[in-house]
N, C-alpha and C positions, 0 to 999 in steps of 0.2 A: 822217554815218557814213563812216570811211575804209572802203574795200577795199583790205586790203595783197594788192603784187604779188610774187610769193614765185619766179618764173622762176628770175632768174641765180643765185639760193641753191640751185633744183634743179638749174638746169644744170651747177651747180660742184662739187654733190654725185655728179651724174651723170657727169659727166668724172673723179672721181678713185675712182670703184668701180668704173666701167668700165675705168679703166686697171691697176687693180689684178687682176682678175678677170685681162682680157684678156693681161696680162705671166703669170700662173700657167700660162694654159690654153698659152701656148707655151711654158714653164717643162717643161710637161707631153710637149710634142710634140718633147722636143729643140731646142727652137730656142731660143739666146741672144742675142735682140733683147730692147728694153724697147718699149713702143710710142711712145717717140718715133723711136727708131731707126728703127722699121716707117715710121710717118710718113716720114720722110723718104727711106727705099725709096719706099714707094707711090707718091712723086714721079718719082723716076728710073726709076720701073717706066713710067711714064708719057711721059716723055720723059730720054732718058740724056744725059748731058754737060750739064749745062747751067751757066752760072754762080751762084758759091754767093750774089751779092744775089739773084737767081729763085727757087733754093732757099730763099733763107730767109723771102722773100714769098710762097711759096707753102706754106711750112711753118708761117708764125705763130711762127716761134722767131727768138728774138733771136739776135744777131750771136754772142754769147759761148756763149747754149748751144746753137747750132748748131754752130762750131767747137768744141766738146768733145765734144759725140756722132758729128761726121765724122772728130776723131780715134780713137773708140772703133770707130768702124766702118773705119775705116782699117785700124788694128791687127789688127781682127777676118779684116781681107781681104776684104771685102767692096763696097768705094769705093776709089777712087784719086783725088786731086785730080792736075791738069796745066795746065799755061797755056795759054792758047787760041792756035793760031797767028795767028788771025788779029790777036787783040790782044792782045801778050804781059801787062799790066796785069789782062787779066780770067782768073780762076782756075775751070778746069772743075772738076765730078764728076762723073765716069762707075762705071760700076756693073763688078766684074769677075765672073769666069766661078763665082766661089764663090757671088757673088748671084743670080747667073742659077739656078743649080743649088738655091737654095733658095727660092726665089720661088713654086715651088709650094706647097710646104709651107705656104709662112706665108699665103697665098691659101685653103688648104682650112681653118687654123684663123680665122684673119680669117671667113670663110663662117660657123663654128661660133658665132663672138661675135655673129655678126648675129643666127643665130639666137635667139642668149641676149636678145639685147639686143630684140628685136622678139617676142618668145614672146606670145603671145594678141591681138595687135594683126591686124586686116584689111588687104589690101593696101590701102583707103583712108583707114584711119588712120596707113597710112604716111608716105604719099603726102600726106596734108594736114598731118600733123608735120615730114617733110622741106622740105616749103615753104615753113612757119611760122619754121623752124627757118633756111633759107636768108633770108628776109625781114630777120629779128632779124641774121646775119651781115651783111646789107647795110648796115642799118643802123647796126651797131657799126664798118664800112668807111668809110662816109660820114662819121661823127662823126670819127673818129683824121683823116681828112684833112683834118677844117677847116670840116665840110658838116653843120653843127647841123638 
């Protein structure tokens, strides 16, 4: 008897209503981000300046659509890219004063999807899904570099 494994078909389901949901409920709060734009905030919330290969390893977004949403956010006023002085080849992003100023906002509805996203779960089914969840990420890290 097979046991079919049905994960990456929920995960995939899971990431694309979550991101649907989640772009409304800021839709909702005034704020026009999509959430990959937020994604790649939540980086530079993290650490500002950094070079855009960092960002886009730390973002999981390819080279071409992370350069089309750091234009969107550029535009927006929100990002600035600059060359690093130290090496004028490496191209920073830093966050400006419009992002700052809404960073809370998008933190208190980010909060609100948490909530959505974890409604009737215990903090130790959290806690043992984030693990699970971080585990499966390592090993989809390992595999893309070569590490079967």
């Amino acid at each position: 008897m097979r046991i079919e494994r049905r994960g990456g078909f929920l995960l995939s389901k899971v990431h694309r209503l979550s991101g649907r949901v989640f772009a409304r409920m800021l839709k909702a709060h005034g704020i026009e981000l999509n959430p990959a734009q937020g994604r790649i905030l939540f980086v530079l919330w993290q650490e500002d300046g950094i070079p855009i290969r960092e960002l886009a390893k730390r973002t999981s977004l390819g080279k071409s659509t992370l350069t089309s949403m750091l234009d969107r956010l550029e535009e927006a006023g929100h990002v600035v890219r600059e060359r690093s002085e130290a090496d004028r080849r490496v191209i920073l992003v830093k966050r400006t004063d419009k992002d700052r100023a809404a960073q809370a906002a998008y933190e208190r509805v980010s909060a609100a999807m948490a909530g959505v996203f974890y409604r009737g779960l215990t903090d130790e089914e959290i806690g043992a899904f984030e693990r699970t969840l971080g585990r499966i990420l390592d090993n989809l890290i390992a595999f893309e570099d070569g590490n079967p």
